[in-house]
C-alpha positions in Angstrom: -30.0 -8.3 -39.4 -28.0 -11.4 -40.2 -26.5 -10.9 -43.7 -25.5 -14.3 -45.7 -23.8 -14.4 -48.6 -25.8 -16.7 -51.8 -27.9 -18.7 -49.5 -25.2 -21.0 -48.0 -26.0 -24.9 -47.5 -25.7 -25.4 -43.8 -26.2 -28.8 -44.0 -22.4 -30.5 -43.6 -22.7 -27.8 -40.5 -26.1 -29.1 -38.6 -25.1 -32.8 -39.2 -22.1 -32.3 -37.5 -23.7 -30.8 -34.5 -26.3 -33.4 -34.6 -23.3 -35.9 -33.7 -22.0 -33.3 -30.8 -25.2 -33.2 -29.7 -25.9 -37.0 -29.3 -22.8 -37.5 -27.6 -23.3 -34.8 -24.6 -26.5 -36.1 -24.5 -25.7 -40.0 -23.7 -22.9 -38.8 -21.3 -25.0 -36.7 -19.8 -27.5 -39.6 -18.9 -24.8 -42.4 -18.2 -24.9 -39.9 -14.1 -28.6 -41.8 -13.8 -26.8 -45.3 -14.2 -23.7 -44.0 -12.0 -26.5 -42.9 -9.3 -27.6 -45.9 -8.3 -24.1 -47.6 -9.1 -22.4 -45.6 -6.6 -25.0 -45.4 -4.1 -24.8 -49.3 -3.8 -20.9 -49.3 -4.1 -20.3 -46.8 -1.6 -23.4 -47.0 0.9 -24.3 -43.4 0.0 -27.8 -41.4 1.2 -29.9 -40.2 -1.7 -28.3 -36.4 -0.8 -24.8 -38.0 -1.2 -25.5 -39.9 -4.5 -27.1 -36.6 -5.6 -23.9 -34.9 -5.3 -23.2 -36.7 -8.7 -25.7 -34.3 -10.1 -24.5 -31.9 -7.9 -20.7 -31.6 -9.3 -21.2 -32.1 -12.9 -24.0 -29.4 -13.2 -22.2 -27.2 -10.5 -19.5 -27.0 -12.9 -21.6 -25.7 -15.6 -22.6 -22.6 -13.1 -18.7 -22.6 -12.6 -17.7 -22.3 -16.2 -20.3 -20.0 -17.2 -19.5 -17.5 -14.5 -15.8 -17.6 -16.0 -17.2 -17.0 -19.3 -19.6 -14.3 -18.4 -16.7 -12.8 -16.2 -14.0 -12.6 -19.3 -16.7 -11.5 -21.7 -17.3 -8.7 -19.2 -13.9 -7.5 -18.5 -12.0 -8.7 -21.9 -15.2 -9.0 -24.6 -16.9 -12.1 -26.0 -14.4 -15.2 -26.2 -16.2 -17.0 -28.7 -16.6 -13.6 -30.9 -12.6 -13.9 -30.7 -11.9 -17.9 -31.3 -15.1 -18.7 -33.3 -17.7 -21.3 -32.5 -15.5 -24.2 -33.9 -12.5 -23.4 -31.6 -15.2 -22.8 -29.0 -16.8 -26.5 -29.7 -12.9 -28.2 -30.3 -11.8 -27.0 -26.8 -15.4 -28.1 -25.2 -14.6 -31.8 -26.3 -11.0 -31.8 -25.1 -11.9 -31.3 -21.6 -14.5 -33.4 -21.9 -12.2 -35.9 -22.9 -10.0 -35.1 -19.8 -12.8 -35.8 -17.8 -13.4 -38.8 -19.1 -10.0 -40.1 -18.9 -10.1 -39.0 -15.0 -12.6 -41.8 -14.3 -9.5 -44.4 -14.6 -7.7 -42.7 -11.4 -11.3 -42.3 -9.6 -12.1 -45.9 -10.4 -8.3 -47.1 -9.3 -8.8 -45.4 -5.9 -12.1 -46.6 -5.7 -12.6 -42.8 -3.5 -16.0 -40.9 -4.3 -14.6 -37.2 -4.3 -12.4 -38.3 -7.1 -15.4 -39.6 -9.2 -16.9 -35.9 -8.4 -14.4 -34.2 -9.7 -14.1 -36.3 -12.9 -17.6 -35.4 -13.4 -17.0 -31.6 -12.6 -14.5 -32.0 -15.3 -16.4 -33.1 -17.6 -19.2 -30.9 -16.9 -16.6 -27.8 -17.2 -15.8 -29.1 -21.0 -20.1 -29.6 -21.7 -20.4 -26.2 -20.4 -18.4 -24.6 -23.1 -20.0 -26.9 -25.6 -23.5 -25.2 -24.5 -22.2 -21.8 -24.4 -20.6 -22.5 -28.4 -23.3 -25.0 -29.9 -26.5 -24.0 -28.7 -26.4 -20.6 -30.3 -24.4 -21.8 -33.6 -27.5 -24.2 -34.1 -30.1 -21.1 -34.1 -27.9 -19.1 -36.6 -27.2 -21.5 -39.0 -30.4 -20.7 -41.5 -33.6 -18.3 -41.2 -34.4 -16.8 -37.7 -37.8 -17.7 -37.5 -36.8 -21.3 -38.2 -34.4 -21.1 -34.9 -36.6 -23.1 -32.5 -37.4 -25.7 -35.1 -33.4 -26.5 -35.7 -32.8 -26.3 -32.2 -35.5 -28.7 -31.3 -34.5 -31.2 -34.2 -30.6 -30.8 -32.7 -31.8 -31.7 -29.1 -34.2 -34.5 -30.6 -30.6 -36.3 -31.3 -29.6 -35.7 -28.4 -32.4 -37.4 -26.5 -31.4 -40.3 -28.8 -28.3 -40.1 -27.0 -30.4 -40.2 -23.7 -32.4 -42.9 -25.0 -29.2 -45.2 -25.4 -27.7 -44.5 -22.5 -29.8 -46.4 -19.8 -29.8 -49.4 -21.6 -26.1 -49.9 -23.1 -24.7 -47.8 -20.5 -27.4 -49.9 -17.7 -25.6 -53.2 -19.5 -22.2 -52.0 -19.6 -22.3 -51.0 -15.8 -24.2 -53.3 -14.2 -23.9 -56.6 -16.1 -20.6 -56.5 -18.6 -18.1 -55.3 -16.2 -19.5 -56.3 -12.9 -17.7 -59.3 -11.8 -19.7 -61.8 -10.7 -22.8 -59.7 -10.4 -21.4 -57.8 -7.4 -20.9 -53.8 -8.1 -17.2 -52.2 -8.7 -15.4 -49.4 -9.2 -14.1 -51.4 -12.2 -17.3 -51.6 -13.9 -17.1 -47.7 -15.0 -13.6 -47.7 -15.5 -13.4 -49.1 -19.7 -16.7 -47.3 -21.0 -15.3 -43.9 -20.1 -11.9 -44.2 -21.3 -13.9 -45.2 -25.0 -15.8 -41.9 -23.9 -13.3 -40.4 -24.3 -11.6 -41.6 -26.9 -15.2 -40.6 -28.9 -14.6 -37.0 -27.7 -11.2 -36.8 -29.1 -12.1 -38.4 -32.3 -15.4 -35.6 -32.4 -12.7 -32.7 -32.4 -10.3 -34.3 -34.9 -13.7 -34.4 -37.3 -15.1 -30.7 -36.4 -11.1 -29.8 -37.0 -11.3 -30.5 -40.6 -14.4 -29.9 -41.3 -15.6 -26.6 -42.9 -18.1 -25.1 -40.3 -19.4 -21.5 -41.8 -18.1 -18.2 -39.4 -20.4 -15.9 -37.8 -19.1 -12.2 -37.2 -20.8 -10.5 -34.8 -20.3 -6.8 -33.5 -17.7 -6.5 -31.2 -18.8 -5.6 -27.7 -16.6 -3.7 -25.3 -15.4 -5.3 -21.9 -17.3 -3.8 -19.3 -21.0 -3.8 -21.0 -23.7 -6.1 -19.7 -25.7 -5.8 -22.8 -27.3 -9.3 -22.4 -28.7 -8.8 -19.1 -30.6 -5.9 -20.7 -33.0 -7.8 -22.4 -35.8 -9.1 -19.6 -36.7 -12.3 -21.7 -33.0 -13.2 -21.4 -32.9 -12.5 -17.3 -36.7 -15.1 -17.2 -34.9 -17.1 -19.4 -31.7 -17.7 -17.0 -34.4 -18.9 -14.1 -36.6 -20.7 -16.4 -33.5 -23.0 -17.3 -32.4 -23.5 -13.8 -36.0 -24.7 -12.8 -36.2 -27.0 -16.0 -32.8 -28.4 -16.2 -33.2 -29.3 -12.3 -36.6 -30.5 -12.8 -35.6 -33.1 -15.6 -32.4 -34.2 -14.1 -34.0 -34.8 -10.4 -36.8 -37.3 -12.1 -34.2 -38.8 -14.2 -32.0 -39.3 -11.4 -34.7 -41.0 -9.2 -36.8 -42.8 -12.0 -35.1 -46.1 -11.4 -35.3 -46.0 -7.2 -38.5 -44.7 -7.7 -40.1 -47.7 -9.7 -38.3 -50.3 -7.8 -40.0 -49.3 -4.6 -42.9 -52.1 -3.9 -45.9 -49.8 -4.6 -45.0 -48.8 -7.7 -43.6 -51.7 -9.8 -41.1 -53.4 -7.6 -38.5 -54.1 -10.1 -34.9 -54.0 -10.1 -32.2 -51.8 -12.1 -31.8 -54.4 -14.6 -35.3 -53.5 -15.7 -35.7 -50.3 -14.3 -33.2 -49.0 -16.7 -35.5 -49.5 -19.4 -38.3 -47.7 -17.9 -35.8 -44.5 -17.5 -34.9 -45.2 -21.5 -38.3 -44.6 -21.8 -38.5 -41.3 -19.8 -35.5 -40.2 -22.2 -37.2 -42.0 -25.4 -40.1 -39.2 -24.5 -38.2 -36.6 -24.8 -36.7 -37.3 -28.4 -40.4 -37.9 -29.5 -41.9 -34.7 -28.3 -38.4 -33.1 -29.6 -38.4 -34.8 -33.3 -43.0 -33.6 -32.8 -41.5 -30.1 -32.2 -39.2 -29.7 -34.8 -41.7 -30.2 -37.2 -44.7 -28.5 -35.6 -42.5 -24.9 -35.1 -41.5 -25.4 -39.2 -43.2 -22.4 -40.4 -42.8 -24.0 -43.8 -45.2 -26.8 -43.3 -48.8 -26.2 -42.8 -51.8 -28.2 -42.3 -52.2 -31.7 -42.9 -48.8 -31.8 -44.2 -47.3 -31.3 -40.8 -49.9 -33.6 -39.0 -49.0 -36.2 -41.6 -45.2 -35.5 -40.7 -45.4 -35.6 -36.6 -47.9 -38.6 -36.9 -45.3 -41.0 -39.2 -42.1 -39.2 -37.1 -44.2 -40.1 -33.7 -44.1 -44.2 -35.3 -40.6 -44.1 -36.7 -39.3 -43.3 -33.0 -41.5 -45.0 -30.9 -40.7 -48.6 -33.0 -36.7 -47.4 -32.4 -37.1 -46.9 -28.7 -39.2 -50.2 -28.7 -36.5 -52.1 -30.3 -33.5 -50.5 -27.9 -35.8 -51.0 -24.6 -35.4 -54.9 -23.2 -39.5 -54.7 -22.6 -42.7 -56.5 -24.5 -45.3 -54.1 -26.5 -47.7 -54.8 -23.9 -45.4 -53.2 -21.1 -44.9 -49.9 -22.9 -48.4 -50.0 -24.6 -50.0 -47.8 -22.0 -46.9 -45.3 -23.2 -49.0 -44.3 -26.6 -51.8 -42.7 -24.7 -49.6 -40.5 -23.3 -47.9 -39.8 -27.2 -51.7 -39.1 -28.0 -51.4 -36.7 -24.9 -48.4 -35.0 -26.5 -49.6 -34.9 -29.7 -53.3 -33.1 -28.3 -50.9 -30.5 -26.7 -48.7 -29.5 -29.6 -52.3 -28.8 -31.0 -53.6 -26.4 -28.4 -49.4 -24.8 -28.7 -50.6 -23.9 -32.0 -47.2 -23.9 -33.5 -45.8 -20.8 -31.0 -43.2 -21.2 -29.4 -44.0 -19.6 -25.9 -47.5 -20.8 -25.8 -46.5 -24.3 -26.6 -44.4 -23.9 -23.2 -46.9 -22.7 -21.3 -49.3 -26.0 -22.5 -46.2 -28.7 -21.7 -45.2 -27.4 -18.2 -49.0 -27.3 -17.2 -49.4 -30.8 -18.7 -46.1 -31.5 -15.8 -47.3 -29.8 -13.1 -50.5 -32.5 -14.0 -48.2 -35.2 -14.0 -46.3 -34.7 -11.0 -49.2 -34.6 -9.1 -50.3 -37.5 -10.4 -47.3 -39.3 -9.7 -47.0 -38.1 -6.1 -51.2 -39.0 -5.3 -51.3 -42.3 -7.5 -49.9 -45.7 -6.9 -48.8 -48.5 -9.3 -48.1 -48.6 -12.5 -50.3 -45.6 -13.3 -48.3 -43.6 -11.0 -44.7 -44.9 -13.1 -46.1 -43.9 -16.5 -47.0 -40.3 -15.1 -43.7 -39.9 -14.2 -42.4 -41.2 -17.2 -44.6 -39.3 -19.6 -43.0 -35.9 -18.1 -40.1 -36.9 -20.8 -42.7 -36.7 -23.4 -43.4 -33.0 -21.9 -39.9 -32.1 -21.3 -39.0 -32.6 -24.8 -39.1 -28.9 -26.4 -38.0 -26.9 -23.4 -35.0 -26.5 -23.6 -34.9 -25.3 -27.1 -38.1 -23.3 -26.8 -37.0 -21.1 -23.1 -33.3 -21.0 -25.4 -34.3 -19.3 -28.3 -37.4 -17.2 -26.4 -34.7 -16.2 -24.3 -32.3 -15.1 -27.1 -34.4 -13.9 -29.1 -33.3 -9.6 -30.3 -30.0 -10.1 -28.3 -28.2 -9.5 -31.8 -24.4 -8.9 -30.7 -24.7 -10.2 -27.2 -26.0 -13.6 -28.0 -23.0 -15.3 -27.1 -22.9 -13.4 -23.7 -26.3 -14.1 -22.9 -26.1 -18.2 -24.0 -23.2 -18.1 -21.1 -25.8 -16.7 -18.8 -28.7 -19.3 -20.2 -26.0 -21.8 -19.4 -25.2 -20.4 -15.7 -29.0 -21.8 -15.3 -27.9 -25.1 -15.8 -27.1 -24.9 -12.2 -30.2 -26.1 -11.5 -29.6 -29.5 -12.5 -26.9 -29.4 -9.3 -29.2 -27.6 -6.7 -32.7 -28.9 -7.3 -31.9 -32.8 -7.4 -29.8 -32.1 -4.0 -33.2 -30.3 -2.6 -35.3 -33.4 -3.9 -32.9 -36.4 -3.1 -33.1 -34.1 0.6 -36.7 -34.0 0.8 -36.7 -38.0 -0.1 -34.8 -38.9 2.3 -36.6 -36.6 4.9 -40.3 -37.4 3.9 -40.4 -40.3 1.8 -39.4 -40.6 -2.4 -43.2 -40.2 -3.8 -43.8 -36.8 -1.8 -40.4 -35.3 -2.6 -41.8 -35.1 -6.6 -43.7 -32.0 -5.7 -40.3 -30.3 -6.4 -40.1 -30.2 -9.9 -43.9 -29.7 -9.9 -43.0 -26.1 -8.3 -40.3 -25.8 -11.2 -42.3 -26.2 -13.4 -45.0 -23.7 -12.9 -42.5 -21.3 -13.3 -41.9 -22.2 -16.4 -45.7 -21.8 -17.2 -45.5 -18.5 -15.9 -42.2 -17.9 -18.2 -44.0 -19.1 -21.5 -47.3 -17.2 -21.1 -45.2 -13.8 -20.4 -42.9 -14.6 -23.5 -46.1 -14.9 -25.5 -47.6 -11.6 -24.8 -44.1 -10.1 -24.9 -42.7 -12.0 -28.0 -45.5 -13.6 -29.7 -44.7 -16.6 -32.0 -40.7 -16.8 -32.5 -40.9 -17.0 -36.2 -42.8 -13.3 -35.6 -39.4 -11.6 -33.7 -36.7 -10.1 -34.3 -33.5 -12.2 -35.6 -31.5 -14.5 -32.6 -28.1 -12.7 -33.9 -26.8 -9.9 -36.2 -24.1 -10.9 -37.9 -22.3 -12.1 -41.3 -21.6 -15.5 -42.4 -18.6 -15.9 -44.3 
C-alpha cells in the first residue's frame, strides 16, 4: 500500500497539473478547427482531412509502443526519470511540434502539417503516460477517480476555448481578406509553443512530491496481467475515437441544410458547446465520486458547479440564451444519470455510454435542430470517461501502473483509426448515417463498465492505484 510520510499537501502539485492539463486539452481541440481549415485550403475528402486525426493520435499508439517496448526490455522509464522529468520532456516535444507548423505553413504542403501534428502528438503521449497516473497518486486511492475527473474537467476548459478563440484566430484574425491560408495557423502555434516551453520552465522549479515504486525487471509483462487493464486498453481506443470522430465532424455536420445550415463562423460555437459538455459532466463527476461528501451536500455542490460552468461557457460561446436554452434539458439529463451511477465508478460508465448509444441514434434518425443538440449532448456524456475506464483500468496494478498507463495510452489510437473509418463511411454513405460508428464504440464501453462493476465494485472499495512511497 502507498506509504506517505505526515499527510503531505498535494495541492501546489494538482494545480500545476490542472494547467498541463488545460493546455493539452485546447491543443488538442484546435485539430477540429484545422479540419475544416485544411479541407477548404487544400480541397481534401473527409478521409483525407481525417488524416489530421489520423497522425496526431497515431503517434500516440507510436510512442506508447516505444514506451511499453523499453519498459519491457530495460524496466519502467518513468520509475527511472520520475514523473516530472517524464512531464518536462512531454512539453519539449510538444513544443517542437508546435514550432514545425512555421515550415508546414511556409510550404503550404499537407504531409508537412501531418507530421507537425505527429510531433506533437509523440510529446502529448508521454504527457499521458507521466500525468495521468501522477494525478491518481497524489492523495487517498479511493479519491483517484474524483481527482482525475476534476484534472480532465480543466482540461475540457481547454476544449471549451479552443473552438471559439482558436475558430477566431483561424478563420477571421489571420485570414486575409476572408479567403483561407496556410498563414492563418502559422502565429498561434508558434505562441503554442512558446506556452509549452514556458509550462516546463514552471514544473522545473517547482517542487512536485516523488513516487518510488518497486522496480520491475525488463522482460516482465506484469500489467497485461491484470484483465481490467487489457478491457481497459480497448475501452479507451473505442472512446477516444468515438469523441474525437464527433468532434471532428460537429461543425460539417451542423452546417449541412437539414440540420441547422450554418457556417464555421457559428458552427464553432456549437462544437464549444459539445466540449463545454464535457467540462460540466467532468467538474458533476468530480464531486459525485467524492466519497467525502454525502447527500444533500453533494447535490447542493453539482447543482451550483452545473450553474457556475454553464454561465462560463455562455459567456465564451458567440450565441443568445435562447440558442443554447434547449442545452439545460440535456444538463438535467446528465444530472438524472449521475443519480442512477450512484456515485460508482463502473456503474456510472455503464449509465453514460447507454445514454450515447441513445444519442447517436437519435442523431442519425432525427432531423433539425433536435438532431444537433443530440449530438452535442454526447459531450455532456463523454465527460467522465476517460478518468473513470483510467482509474477502473489501473486499479491493483501497484508496481506496474506506469507500464500499464503506456498501454491505456496505446488505446488512444483510436482517436486515429475510428475518425478515418467514420469520415470513410461519410463520404461513402452520407455524414448523418456514418454516426452509427461511435454508437458501436460505445456499447463496448457499456459492456466494459458493467463487467468492471461486478469485478471491481465501487473504486473507492479496491485496492490502491499504486504501491509506493512519497518522499
Amino acid at each position: 500500500m502507498t506509504q506517505v510520510e505526515n499527510k503531505p499537501n498535494y495541492r501546489v502539485a494538482l494545480s500545476t497539473l490542472t494547467t498541463l492539463f488545460f493546455m493539452w486539452g485546447f491543443i488538442t481541440c484546435m485539430n477540429d478547427i484545422l479540419i475544416p481549415h485544411l479541407k477548404e485550403l487544400f480541397q481534401l475528402t473527409y478521409f483525407q482531412a481525417m488524416l489530421v486525426q489520423f497522425a496526431f493520435f497515431g503517434a500516440y499508439f507510436v510512442g506508447s509502443v516505444v514506451y511499453f517496448l523499453v519498459s519491457y526490455l530495460y524496466g519502467d522509464p518513468i520509475n527511472k526519470i520520475g514523473y516530472k522529468g517524464g512531464i518536462i520532456i512531454g512539453l519539449v516535444i510538444s513544443a517542437l511540434g508546435c514550432v514545425l507548423f512555421y515550415p508546414a505553413e511556409t510550404m503550404a504542403v499537407y504531409p508537412m502539417f501531418l507530421l507537425a501534428l505527429f510531433t506533437l502528438g509523440l510529446g502529448f503521449t508521454l504527457l499521458q503516460i507521466s500525468a495521468n497516473p501522477y494525478v491518481a497518486i497524489l492523495g487517498r486511492p479511493e479519491g483517484a477517480s474524483s481527482r482525475l475527473n476534476m484534472a480532465q474537467a480543466f482540461n475540457s476548459l481547454g476544449t471549451t476555448i479552443a473552438p471559439v478563440l482558436g475558430g477566431y484566430l483561424i478563420f477571421e484574425f489571420f485570414a486575409e481578406g476572408g479567403e483561407i491560408t496556410a498563414e492563418a495557423t502559422k502565429v498561434p502555434y508558434l505562441i503554442f509553443g512558446l506556452l509549452f516551453v514556458l509550462v516546463a520552465v514552471l514544473v522545473w522549479f517547482v517542487r512536485l512530491p516523488k513516487f518510488q515504486a518497486e522496480e520491475i525487471e525488463g522482460g516482465k509483462l506484469g500489467a497485461l496481467a491484470f484483465p481490467q487493464l487489457r478491457g481497459g486498453v480497448i475501452a479507451i481506443f473505442f472512446y477516444v475515437g468515438a469523441e474525437v470522430a464527433i468532434g471532428s465532424l460537429i461543425i460539417s455536420f451542423i452546417s449541412q441544410p437539414e440540420v441547422m445550415g450554418v457556417g464555421e463562423h457559428v458552427g464553432k460555437n456549437y462544437l464549444a458547446l459539445y466540449w463545454g459538455g464535457a467540462m460540466i459532466g467532468r467538474f458533476l463527476g468530480a464531486i459525485s465520486l467524492n466519497d467525502k461528501l454525502k447527500g444533500g451536500r453533494k447535490v447542493l455542490y453539482m447543482v451550483v458547479a452545473a450553474m457556475l460552468v454553464f454561465l462560463l461557457i455562455y459567456s465564451i460561446v458567440d450565441l443568445t440564451f435562447v440558442q443554447i436554452s434547449a442545452f439545460l434539458l440535456f444538463v438535467l439529463l446528465n444530472f438524472g444519470a449521475f443519480a442512477v451511477g450512484r456515485s460508482m465508478a463502473a456503474r456510472t460508465l455503464l449509465v453514460f455510454a447507454l445514454v450515447n448509444i441513445g444519442l447517436l441514434l437519435a442523431t442519425v434518425w432525427g432531423s433539425g435542430s433536435w438532431a444537433m443538440w443530440a449530438l452535442l449532448a454526447v459531450g455532456l456524456f463523454n465527460s467522465i470517461m476517460w478518468s473513470n475506464i483510467f482509474t477502473l483500468a489501473i486499479t491493483g496494478l501497484g508496481p506496474h501502473t506506469s507500464q500499464g498507463a503506456s498501454l491505456l495510452v496505446m488505446g488512444i489510437l483510436g482517436g486515429a483509426l475510428i475518425p478515418l473509418l467514420q469520415g470513410w463511411m461519410a463520404d461513402t454513405v452520407g455524414l448523418k448515417p456514418s454516426f452509427i460508428i461511435p454508437a458501436l464504440c460505445y456499447a463496448y464501453i457499456a459492456g466494459y463498465g458493467l463487467y468492471c462493476g461486478r469485478r471491481l465494485g465501487a473504486v473507492r472499495e479496491s485496492e490502491p492505484v499504486q504501491e509506493g512511497i512519497a518522499k
